[in-house]
C-alpha positions as CSV (number, residue, x, y, z in Angstrom):
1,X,0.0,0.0,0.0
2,X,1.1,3.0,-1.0
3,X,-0.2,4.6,2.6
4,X,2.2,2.8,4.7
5,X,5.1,4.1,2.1
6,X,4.1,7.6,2.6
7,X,4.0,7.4,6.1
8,X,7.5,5.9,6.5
9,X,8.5,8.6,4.1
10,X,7.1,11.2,6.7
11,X,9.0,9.4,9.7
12,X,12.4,9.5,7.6
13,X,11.9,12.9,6.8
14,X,11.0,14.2,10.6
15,X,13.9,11.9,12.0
16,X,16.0,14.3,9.4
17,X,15.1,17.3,10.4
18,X,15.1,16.6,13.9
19,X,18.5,15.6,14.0
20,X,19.7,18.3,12.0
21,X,17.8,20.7,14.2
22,X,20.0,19.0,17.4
23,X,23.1,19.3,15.4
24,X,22.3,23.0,14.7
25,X,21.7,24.7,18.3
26,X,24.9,22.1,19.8
């Protein structure tokens, strides 16, 4: 389903960010 693909699309992309938001105020 193409459902579960976007949502695991969504996690990858908010793990991203949030890491590079960590790495940015450190």
């Amino acid at each position: 389903m193409s459902i579960l693909k976007t949502i695991f699309e969504v996690h990858v992309n908010f793990f991203t960010n949030l890491t590079a938001f960590m790495f940015m105020f450190k």
